[in-house]
DODO-836915 format. One line per 2 residues: number of its first residue (from 1); their letters; for each residue x, y, z of C-alpha. Coordinates in nm, 3 decimals, m for minus. Example, Ala and Ser with C-alpha at 12.3 -4.5 7.8 and 13.67 -1.06 7.14 Angstrom:
1> AS> 1.230 m0.450 0.780  1.367 m0.106 0.714
//
This chain:
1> XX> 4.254 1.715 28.396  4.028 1.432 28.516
3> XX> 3.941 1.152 28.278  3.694 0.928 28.372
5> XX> 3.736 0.536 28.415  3.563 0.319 28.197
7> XX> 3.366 0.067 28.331  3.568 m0.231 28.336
9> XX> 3.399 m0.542 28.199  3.480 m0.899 28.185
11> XX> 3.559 m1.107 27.884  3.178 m1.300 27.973
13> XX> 3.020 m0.985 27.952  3.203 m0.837 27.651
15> XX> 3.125 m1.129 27.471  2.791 m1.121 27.526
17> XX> 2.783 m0.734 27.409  2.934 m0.857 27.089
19> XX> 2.651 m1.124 27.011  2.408 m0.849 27.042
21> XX> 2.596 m0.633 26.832  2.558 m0.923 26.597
23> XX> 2.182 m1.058 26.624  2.113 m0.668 26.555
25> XX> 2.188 m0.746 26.222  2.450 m0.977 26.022
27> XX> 2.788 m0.838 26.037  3.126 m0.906 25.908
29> XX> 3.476 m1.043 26.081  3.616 m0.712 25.999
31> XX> 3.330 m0.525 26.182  3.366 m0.743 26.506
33> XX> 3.701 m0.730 26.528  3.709 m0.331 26.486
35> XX> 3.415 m0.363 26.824  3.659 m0.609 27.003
37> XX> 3.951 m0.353 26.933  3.723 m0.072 27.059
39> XX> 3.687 m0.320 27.378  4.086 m0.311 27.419
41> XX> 4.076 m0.696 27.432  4.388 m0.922 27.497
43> XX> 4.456 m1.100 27.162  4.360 m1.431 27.315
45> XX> 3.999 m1.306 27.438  3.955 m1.165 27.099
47> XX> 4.021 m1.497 26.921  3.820 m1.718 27.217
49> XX> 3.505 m1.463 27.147  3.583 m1.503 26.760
51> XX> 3.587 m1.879 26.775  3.266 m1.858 27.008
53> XX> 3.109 m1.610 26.771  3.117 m1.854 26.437
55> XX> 3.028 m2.211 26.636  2.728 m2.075 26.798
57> XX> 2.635 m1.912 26.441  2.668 m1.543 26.527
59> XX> 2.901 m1.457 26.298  2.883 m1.605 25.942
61> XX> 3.078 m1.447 25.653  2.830 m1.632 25.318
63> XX> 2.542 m1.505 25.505  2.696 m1.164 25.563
65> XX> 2.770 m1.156 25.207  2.419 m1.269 25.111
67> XX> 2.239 m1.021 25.306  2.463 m0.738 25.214
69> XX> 2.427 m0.832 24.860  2.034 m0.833 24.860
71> XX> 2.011 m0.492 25.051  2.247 m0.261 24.870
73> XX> 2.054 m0.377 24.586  1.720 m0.349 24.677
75> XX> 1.710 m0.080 24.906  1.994 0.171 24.804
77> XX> 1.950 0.033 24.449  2.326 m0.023 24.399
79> XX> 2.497 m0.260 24.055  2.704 m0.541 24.117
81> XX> 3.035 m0.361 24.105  2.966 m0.119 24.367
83> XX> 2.858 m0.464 24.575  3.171 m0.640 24.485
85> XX> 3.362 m0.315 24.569  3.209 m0.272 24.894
87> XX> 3.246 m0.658 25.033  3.614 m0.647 24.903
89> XX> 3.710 m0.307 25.144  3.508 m0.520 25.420
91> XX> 3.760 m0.812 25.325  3.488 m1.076 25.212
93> XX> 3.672 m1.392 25.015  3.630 m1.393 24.626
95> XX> 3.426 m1.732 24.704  3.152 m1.531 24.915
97> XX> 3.110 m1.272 24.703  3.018 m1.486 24.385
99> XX> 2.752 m1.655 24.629  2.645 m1.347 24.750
101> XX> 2.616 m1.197 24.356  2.410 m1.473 24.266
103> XX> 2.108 m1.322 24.527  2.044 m1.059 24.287
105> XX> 1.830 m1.213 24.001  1.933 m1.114 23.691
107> XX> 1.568 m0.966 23.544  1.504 m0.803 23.857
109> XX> 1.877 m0.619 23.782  1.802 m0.532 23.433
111> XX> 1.435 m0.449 23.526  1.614 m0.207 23.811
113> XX> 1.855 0.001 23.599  1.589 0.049 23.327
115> XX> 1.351 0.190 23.645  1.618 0.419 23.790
117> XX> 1.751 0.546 23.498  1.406 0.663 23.326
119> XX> 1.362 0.841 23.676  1.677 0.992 23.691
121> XX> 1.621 1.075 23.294  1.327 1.292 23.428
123> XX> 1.461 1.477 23.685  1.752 1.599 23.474
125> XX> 1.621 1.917 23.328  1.968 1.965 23.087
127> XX> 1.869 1.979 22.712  2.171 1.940 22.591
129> XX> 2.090 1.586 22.461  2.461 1.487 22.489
131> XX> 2.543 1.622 22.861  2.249 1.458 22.976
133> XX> 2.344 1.116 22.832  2.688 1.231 22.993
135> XX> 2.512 1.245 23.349  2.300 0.996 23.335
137> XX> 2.603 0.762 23.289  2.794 0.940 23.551
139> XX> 2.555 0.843 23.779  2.496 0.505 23.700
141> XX> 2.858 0.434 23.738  2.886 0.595 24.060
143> XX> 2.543 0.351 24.177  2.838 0.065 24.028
145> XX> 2.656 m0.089 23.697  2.862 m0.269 23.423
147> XX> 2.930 m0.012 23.179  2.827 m0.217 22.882
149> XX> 2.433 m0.233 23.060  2.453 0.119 23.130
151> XX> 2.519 0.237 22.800  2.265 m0.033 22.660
153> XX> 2.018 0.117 22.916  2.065 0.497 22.878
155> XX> 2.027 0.472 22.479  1.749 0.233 22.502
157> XX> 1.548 0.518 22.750  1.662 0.826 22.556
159> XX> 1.536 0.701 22.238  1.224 0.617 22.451
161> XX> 1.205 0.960 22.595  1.283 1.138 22.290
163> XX> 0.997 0.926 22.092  0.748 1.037 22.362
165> XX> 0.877 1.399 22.278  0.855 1.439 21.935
167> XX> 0.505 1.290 21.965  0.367 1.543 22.186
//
């Protein structure tokens, strides 16, 4: 069976690859190192390209961190354990992920779970008081909020909820 030849590159042009792979957007070690291996690089290209990578600013773990941090919570609405799960699998020091935590303002957080969970409280249609307490809690651990806020939050909109009920 015929197999086709990759294109052969050189390290010059691999590297260069790899700095566009990271001005795309902020990436990890762990992420260029998985492109490098996917490049079949000798072990001493891969560390020259690494070295070349972090002086000329390309690659920067704390900024990484930072980034990461502020999207997952903004955008995919995600709680700090979830974050702190997800930088640990991508092999991101203890140190950078307390910097990176410390993006998320701590009004906007609180502010956040109390928004997501009165939405979520709507579209539940269960009236079964407990399994929808049940779910909404499910859910909020699965987005990766502290347990003691979620429970805090889910009584706090339920009683809201079931106010706005029983006045109707």
């Amino acid at each position: 069976m015929y197999k086709p030849q990759k294109k052969s590159l050189t390290v010059i042009e691999i590297k260069r690859k790899i700095e566009q792979f990271c001005v795309y957007q902020d990436r990890c070690h762990k992420e260029v190192e998985q492109k490098m291996r996917d490049y079949e690089l000798i072990p001493e290209a891969r560390e020259m390209i690494l070295l070349s990578l972090m002086k000329d600013n390309f690659l920067n773990e704390e900024r990484f961190a930072k980034s990461f941090a502020r999207g997952k919570f903004r955008i995919k609405n995600w709680g700090k354990q979830r974050i702190i799960r997800e930088l640990k699998f991508k092999e991101i020091s203890a140190y950078n992920i307390k910097t990176a935590l410390k993006e998320i303002d701590e009004q906007e957080y609180v502010a956040k779970i109390y928004k997501i969970t009165e939405k979520r409280s709507s579209v539940i249609s269960e009236t079964n008081a407990y399994k929808k307490k049940r779910k909404l809690i499910d859910f909020l651990m699965r987005k990766g909020f502290e347990n003691e806020l979620i429970f805090k939050t889910v009584d706090a909109v339920l009683k809201e909820t079931s106010k706005m009920n029983f006045e109707k």
